[in-house]
Every structure is written in structure tokens, then in C-alpha cells.
N, C-alpha and C positions, 0 to 999 in steps of 0.2 A: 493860378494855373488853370482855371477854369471859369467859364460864365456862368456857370451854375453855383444858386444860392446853396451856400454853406449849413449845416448846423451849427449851429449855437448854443454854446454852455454859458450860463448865469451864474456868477459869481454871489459867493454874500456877501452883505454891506459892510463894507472896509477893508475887503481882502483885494481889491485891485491896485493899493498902495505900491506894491512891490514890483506889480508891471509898469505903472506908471514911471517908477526909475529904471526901465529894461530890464528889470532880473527876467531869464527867459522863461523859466517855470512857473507851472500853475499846480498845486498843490491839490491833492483831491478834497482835503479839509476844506479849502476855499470856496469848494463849489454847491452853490446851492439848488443848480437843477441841471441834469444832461438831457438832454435832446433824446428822444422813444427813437431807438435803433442806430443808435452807434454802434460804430464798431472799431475796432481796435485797431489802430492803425491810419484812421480817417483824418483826411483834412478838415477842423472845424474854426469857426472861428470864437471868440469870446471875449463879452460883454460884460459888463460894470450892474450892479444892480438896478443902478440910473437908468440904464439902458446905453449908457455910450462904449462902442466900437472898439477894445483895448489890444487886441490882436489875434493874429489866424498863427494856429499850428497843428502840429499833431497830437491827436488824443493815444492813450493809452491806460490799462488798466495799471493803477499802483496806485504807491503815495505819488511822482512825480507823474499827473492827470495830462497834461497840454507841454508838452515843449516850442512854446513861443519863436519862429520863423520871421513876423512882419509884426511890425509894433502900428498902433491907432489905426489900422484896416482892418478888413475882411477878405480881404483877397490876396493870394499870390502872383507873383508877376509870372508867365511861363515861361522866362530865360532868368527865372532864378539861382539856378543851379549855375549857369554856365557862365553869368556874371559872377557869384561868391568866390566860384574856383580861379575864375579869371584875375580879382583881387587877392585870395591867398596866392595862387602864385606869382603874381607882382611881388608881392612881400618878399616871399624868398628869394627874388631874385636882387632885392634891395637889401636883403640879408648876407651877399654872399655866399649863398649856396649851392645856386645852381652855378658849378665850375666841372675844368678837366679833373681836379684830383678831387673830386668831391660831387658823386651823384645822389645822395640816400639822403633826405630831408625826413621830415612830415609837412605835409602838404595843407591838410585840414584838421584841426585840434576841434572840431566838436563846438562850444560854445565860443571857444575864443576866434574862430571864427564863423561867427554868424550860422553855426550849422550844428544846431545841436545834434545830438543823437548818430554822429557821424566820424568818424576819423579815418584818415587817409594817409599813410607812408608811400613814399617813392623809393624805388630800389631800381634803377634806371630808369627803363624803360617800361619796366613793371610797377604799375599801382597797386596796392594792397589797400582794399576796401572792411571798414568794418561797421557796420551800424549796430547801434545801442539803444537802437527805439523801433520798436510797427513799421513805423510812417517810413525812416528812410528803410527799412528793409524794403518797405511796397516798391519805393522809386529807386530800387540799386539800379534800374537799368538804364533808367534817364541819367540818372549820374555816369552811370562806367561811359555810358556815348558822350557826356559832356566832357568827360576826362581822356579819352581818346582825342576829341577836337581841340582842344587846350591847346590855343597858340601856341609855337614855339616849346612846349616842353619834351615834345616826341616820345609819351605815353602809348606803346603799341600792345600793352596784355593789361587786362585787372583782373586782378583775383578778388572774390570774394571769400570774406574768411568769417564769420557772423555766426559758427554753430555756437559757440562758448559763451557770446556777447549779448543775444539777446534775451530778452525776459522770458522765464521759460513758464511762467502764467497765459503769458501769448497762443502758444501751440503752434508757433509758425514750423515747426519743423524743418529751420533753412540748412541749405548744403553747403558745402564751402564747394567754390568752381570758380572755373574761369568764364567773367560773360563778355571780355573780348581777347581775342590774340589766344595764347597757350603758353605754355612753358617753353625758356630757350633759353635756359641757364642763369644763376643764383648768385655772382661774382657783383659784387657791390663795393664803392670806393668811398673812405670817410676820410678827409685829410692826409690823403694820398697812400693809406691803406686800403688793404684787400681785406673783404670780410664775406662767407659760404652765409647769407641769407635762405634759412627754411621757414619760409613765409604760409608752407604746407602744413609741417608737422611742428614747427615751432612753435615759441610760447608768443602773445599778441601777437602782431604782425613779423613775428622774424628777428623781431633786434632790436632794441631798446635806445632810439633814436636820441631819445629824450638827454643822457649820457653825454654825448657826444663832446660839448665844450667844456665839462667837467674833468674824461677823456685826456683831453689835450693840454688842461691846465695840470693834470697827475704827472704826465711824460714831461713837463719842466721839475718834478720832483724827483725823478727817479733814476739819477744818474749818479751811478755809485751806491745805489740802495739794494737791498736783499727786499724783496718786494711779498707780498702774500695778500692775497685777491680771492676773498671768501665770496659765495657766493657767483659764482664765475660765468655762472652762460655759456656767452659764446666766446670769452675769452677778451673781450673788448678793454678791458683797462687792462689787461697785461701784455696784450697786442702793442699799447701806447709806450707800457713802460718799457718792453724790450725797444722800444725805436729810443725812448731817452735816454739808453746808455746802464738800465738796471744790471747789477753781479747777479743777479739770479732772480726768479720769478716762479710762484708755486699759486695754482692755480685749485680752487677747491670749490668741486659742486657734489649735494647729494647724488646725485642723477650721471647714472654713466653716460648718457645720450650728452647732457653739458659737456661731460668731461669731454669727447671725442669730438664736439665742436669747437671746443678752445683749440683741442691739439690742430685741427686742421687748418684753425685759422692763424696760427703761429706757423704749422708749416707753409703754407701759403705767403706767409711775409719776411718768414727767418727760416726757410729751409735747413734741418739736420743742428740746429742750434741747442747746444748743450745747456743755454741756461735755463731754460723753463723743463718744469714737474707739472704734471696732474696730480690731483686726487680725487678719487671719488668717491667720500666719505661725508659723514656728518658736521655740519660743520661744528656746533657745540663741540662733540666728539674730537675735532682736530684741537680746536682752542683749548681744551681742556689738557689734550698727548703734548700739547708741541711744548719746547723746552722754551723757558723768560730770552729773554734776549737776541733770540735768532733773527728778527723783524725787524729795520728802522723803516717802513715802510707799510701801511696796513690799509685794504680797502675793505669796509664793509657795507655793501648794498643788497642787501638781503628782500625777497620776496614782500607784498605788505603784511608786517605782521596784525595791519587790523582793517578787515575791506569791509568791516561794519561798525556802526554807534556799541553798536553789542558787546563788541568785543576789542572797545576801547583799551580798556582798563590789563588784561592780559596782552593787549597789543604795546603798552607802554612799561611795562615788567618785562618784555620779551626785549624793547631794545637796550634798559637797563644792564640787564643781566649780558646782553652780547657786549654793548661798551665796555662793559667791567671789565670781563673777560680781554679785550686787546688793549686797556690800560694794564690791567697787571703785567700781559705778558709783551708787550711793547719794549723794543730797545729806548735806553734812556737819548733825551733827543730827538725821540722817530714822530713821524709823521703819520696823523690816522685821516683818513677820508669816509667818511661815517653819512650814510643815506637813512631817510625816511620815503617811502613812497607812497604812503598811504593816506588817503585822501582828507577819511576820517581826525588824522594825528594832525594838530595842527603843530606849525613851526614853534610855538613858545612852549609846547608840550614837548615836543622831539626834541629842544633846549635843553627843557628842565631834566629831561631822562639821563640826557648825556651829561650835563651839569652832575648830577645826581652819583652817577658812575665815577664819575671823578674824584669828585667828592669824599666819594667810599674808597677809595683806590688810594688816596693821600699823595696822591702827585701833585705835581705843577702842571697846568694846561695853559693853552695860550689858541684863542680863537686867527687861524690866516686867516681865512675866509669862510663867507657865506654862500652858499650855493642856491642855486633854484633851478629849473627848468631853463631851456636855451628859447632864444627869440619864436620858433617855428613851433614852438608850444604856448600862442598867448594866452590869457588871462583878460575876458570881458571886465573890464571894471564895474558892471553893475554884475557880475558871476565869482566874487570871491569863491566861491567853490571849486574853480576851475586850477589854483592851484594846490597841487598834489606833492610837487617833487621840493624836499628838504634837506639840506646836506650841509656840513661843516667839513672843514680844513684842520686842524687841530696838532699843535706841540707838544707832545708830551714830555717834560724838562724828568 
């Protein structure tokens, strides 16, 4: 991005292995000398002890040192941005996404595409910007203008939303704002639903995108079912299940602010429709009230219960104990939909927990399906870390 010589961080000898197969991160263990006057945020680039070239990115203070941009240089190209976005949104468009009944993607998943430190949801015409490192905080504004220019996608606002996301060692004190266009309404369309998008006050960028095909695979389940959607946001899995034909739907978020966004978005698509409930209580608390048998239908995708190593261990006790709970109280035959989102958990853990539950519960289970994340969330094959989202299908006999 510049003709100007880069700093240079020295690696110690043998920790360049992991670049050398694209893992994008540079670990601050690994590093055995920084360059007098970095700073936070800077494009550097970084070198093998040997002294050869392994790639240019951004520095930052933590454990993850370098987030790796360009692999075997030291330089970045100056239409790197507006090449990356140009190939993530070719993908989506090869995805099926970009259509009439369906404008709300994610646009840039961070390392799955080539952009660490970065993600990007669409919600028409509106991009919701969020970075997760220095470096793209410095460049939001090169990005929002490469994201307005964006062939064909007709991107006319970006919000910036990055107070919550970035590292708060930084001191960057960012704003959430708009750096192009403004606000002109929040109506966003998923599989030819209507969904009230708060990409201001809401939690990430507004809506839980990520959902979406899992979403559509529930509404083939929920026809003729008494439905219960713990956890509920904005109401998006019981949006699906009233379109599949569900006898009823009861929607549960701690957060009253949840609760009056599911109502809206159910009014929005089922006006005056008598089968959906709110509640806005605990959920433990509900599992615990509600009567056996009331539910052949159960979704549980609840917040990460573990966003650190730390808190592993109570993070995999926490989805036990919630399993348990909608195996006991599960109609015999019902269907549960049981998430993990937490980065740290990995899938054969999030297995073993729900196994575990079952287990204890003395039922019969029966694995439909396996879930993960949709296409516009990819996964670098040299970034296993990149996936997050865990989920089962689940019979309870």
C-alpha cells in the first residue's frame, strides 16, 4: 500500500512454520525482536530468523502480534481492499445470495476471507462494518469507499460499529458512525422474510446472519409442532417456524429489548397472529416452570457460554445442564436444535456435552443432522480457528 520500507519483526527460530502453511497469525511468543517505535495498528512486515520475507501485516499489542494480510512479501498491493471485497462478493453471488427475496448476507468473514481483523454484513443497501484489530480500524475509511464502489452490489451507507470489538489495550476510543450515506430505514429480507435490523443498538451487527440456513432447515420441521425458541433475539427461528405451518410458537429472551424485537418481527410477517407468545424471563428459570410435555419442538442457541480458554470448563457445564434440561422436558418424539457458538468449544466437546445430557436423561436420541456455519461464513483451511458455529438436529424417542 505504500513505497515506503516497512518495519520488520524477527521471528525466532522455528516459529515461522505456521506461516509458511498460511496460518494468518503471528503470536507474540514467536517474536524475537520488534522494530524501536511501532505502533499499534502499523503495517509491518515479518521475517524468518534466516532473514527471508514471510509476510506483511498488522501489528498489534497482545497474544495475536501480526495478523498476516500478504504471505512471502513485504508489501501490500494499494487495491487490496477493493480486489478482496470484489472476490468475496463474487462468492456470494455464486452462493445465491444476492437475490429479490433475499438481501442480508455477510459479505467478509475476517480470515475466511483473506481479511483478518475485519467482518462485514449487508443489510441491503447498508454495510455494517466491524473491525477486530488496530490496523483495520486505521483503514475503515479506505474500506467503507471500497465498499460503496463495489460493482454491482449498490452499497449506499456503512455503518461503523467497532466500540465493543476492538481491543480495549489499544485506546483507540472508536465511535460507531456512519462514514458513508446515513440511515434510511432497517427492513431487511432473508428467504423472503421481513426482519427490523438494529445494527445501532443491537447486539454484533444487528442479526445473527450466520443462522440463516439452519433458519430454513427448522421451518421444514415445524409444521404441526408447539415450537419454544430459547434464547430468541430478534425472533428469527420462530419467524421460520410460523411460515412452516407451527400450532404455536413461544419465544424466550432474558432482555425485554429481545423480547419486543421478536414481537415486531413476527408482526411484520404475521400480523395480529394469535400463535406466538413472548417471554421475557430467564431462561434456566422458564426450563425449570414450564410443564414435561408441552414442546415437540425445542430451539436452544444461547449466547457463547465460553468467549475464553478460561472459561472453558464452566462454559461446557453450562451447555450440559441446559441440554438436560429440554431432554427432560421435551415431548416424547420432539425435535431439539441445540447450538454452540463459541469459538473456544470445539465441536467434539459440544458433542460430548450434549451426549453427556442425554446420557443422564435416560432417553433415546438419534443425531438428523449436523450443523455449522453457512457458506458466507468461510473457514481458511490453514485458520481452523475460524470455525465457531456448532449445532445438532436431534430425536428425542
Amino acid at each position: 500500500m505504500s513505497e515506503e520500507s516497512l518495519k520488520t519483526i524477527i521471528l525466532k527460530p522455528g516459529k515461522e512454520e505456521s506461516i509458511l502453511r498460511h496460518h494468518p497469525w503471528v503470536f507474540s511468543g514467536a517474536i524475537a525482536r520488534l522494530p524501536e517505535g511501532i505502533e499499534e495498528g502499523e503495517t509491518v512486515a515479518v521475517k524468518g530468523a534466516d532473514g527471508r520475507v514471510l509476510g506483511t501485516g498488522h501489528y498489534q499489542i497482545g497474544s495475536i502480534a501480526v495478523r498476516l494480510l500478504e504471505f512471502g512479501t513485504d508489501r501490500l498491493p494499494d487495491n487490496l481492499f477493493a480486489e478482496r471485497l470484489q472476490s468475496a462478493y463474487t462468492l456470494r453471488r455464486q452462493l445465491d445470495l444476492v437475490r429479490e427475496d433475499n438481501n442480508c448476507f455477510r459479505l467478509v468473514h475476517g480470515e475466511g476471507d483473506f481479511l483478518p481483523g475485519l467482518v462485514v454484513d449487508i443489510y441491503g443497501d447498508t454495510a455494517v462494518m466491524q473491525a477486530h484489530s488496530p490496523g483495520m480500524h486505521f483503514e475503515r475509511r479506505k474500506i467503507a469507499d471500497a465498499l460503496t464502489l463495489l460493482p454491482g452490489a449498490g452499497i449506499r451507507n456503512v455503518y461503523y460499529k467497532s466500540e465493543t470489538t476492538l481491543p480495549y489495550k489499544a485506546h483507540l476510543d472508536p465511535e460507531n458512525e456512519y462514514l458513508a450515506g446515513s440511515y434510511d430505514g432497517n427492513i431487511a429480507l432473508e428467504n423472503g422474510l421481513q426482519f427490523n435490523i438494529d445494527w445501532m443498538r443491537g447486539q454484533k451487527t444487528g442479526f445473527f446472519v450466520d443462522q440463516r440456513e439452519n433458519r430454513r432447515l427448522l421451518e421444514k420441521f415445524a409444521k404441526g409442532k408447539h415450537v419454544l425458541n430459547m434464547f430468541c433475539y430478534t425472533g428469527g427461528f420462530s419467524v421460520y417456524a410460523m411460515r412452516g405451518g407451527a400450532l404455536s410458537v413461544d419465544s424466550v429472551d432474558s432482555s425485554a429489548k429481545a423480547a419486543s424485537l421478536t414481537d415486531a418481527n413476527i408482526e411484520l410477517n404475521f400480523p395480529e397472529d394469535p400463535r406466538h407468545t413472548t417471554h421475557a424471563v430467564d431462561a434456566f428459570k422458564f426450563l425449570n416452570d414450564m410443564e414435561p410435555d408441552k414442546y415437540d419442538l425445542i430451539i436452544l442457541d444461547p449466547p457463547a457460554f465460553a468467549k475464553h480458554r478460561s472459561a472453558l470448563k464452566n462454559g461446557l457445564i453450562g451447555y450440559r445442564k441446559l441440554n438436560g434440561k429440554a431432554f427432560d422436558k421435551i415431548k416424547k418424539g420432539g425435535i431439539l436444535f441445540t447450538f454452540s457458538c463459541s469459538q473456544v468449544v470445539s465441536r467434539e466437546q459440544f458433542r460430548l456435552a450434549v451426549f453427556s445430557a442425554a446420557a443422564k436423561s435416560g432417553r433415546k436420541v438419534r443425531i438428523l443432522h449436523q450443523l455449522t456455519q453457512p457458506a458466507d461464513h468461510p473457514i481458511d483451511i490453514s485458520h481452523p480457528e475460524g470455525e465457531y458455529l456448532k449445532g445438532l438436529v436431534l430425536e428425542v424417542e
